[in-house]
Structure formats: structure tokens, C-alpha cells
N, C-alpha and C positions, 0 to 999 in steps of 0.2 A: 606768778608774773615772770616773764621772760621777757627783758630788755633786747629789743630787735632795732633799737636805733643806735648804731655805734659812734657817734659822736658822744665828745666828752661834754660830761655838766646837761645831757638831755636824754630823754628815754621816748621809747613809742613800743606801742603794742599791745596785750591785752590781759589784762586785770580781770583774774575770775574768784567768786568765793560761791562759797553753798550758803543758803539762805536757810538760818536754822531758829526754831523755838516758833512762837507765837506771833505774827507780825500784824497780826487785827490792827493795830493801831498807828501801824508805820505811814507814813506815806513816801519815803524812800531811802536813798543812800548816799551822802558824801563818801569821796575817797581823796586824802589827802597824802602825800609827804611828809615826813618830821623827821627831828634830830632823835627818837626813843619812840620806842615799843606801844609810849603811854598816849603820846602827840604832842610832845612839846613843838613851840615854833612851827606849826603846822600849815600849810601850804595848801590851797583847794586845787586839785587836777579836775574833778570834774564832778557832778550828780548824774544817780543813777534813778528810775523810778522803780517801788516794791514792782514784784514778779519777774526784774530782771535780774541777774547772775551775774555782769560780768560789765566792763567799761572798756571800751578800745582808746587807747592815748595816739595822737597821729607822731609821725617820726619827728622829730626836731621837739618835743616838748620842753620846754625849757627848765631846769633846775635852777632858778633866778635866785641871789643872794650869794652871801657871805657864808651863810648856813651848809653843816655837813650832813644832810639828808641820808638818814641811813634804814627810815622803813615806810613802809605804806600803811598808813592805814584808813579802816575803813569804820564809819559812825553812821549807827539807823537815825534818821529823823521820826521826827510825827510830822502832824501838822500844826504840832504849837512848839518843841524846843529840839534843841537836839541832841542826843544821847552823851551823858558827859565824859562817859570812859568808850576809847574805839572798841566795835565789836570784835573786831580782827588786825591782827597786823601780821606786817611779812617784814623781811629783811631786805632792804633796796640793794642791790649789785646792777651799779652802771656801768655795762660791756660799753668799751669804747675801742677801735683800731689806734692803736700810734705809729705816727713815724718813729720809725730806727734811722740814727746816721750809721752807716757799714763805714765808715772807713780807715 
């Protein structure tokens, strides 16, 4: 994932993993936010459905709370629960511009 919205506290752009193992049973993908690797404090950005790869976030997506979000991750569903440990995570880096005072 590449953070293509530089505003602080938001991200946009696009979320891709490879779809690996067995997925007969899936019927798709959360991908959230969390404070760890594992999903703590976890955040829903968005569902994906099985056969797709990848999630687009629009620019301004909001990183709402108190919380220091620091990976993405992502958890297969079925159609009855949903997978308790995420299948993948990344490491979140919110590119944001700041003002400099020069003076």
C-alpha cells in the first residue's frame, strides 16, 4: 500500500494482497486498521469480495480516534464468521505535506 493522500490522520489509495491457500469456503475480505500486526483496536476501511486482490481507499479516508494505527490488516470471512487471526498485515506510513515556518 502506498499512501497517496497527504493529508495528516488520512490515507487513500490502493490496498493489494495475493490471494493464497484454499479459499472454497471464503466468501470474502475485510481490511482494517489497528494499533499491531495482530488487530488490536481494529477499524473497518472496507470489504472486499473472494476473486478480488486489492481495495482502493478514496483520498481523505479518515484515521478517526485517539488510537495510533500503525498496520493494515487484512481477515478472510466465510459466510458464517470471520477468520480470528488477520491473514496479512502491512505496516501503515501516513505520508502527509506539512507546513514549515521559514522564518
Amino acid at each position: 500500500f502506498v499512501d497517496e493522500d497527504l493529508g495528516l490522520a488520512s490515507i487513500g489509495g490502493e490496498i493489494r494482497w495475493n490471494a493464497l491457500g484454499d479459499l472454497t469456503l471464503a466468501s470474502g475480505y475485510s481490511i482494517y486498521v489497528a494499533t499491531d500486526s495482530g488487530g488490536t483496536d481494529r477499524l473497518l476501511l472496507g470489504t472486499s469480495p473472494v476473486g478480488t486482490t486489492s481495495l482502493t481507499l478514496p483520498q481523505g479516508t479518515a484515521l478517526t480516534g485517539d488510537l495510533n494505527y500503525t498496520h493494515m490488516v487484512i481477515y478472510i470471512e466465510s459466510y458464517l464468521v470471520q477468520q480470528r487471526l488477520p491473514a496479512w498485515s502491512l505496516l501503515l506510513v501516513d505520508e502527509y505535506e506539512g507546513l514549515c515556518d521559514s522564518t
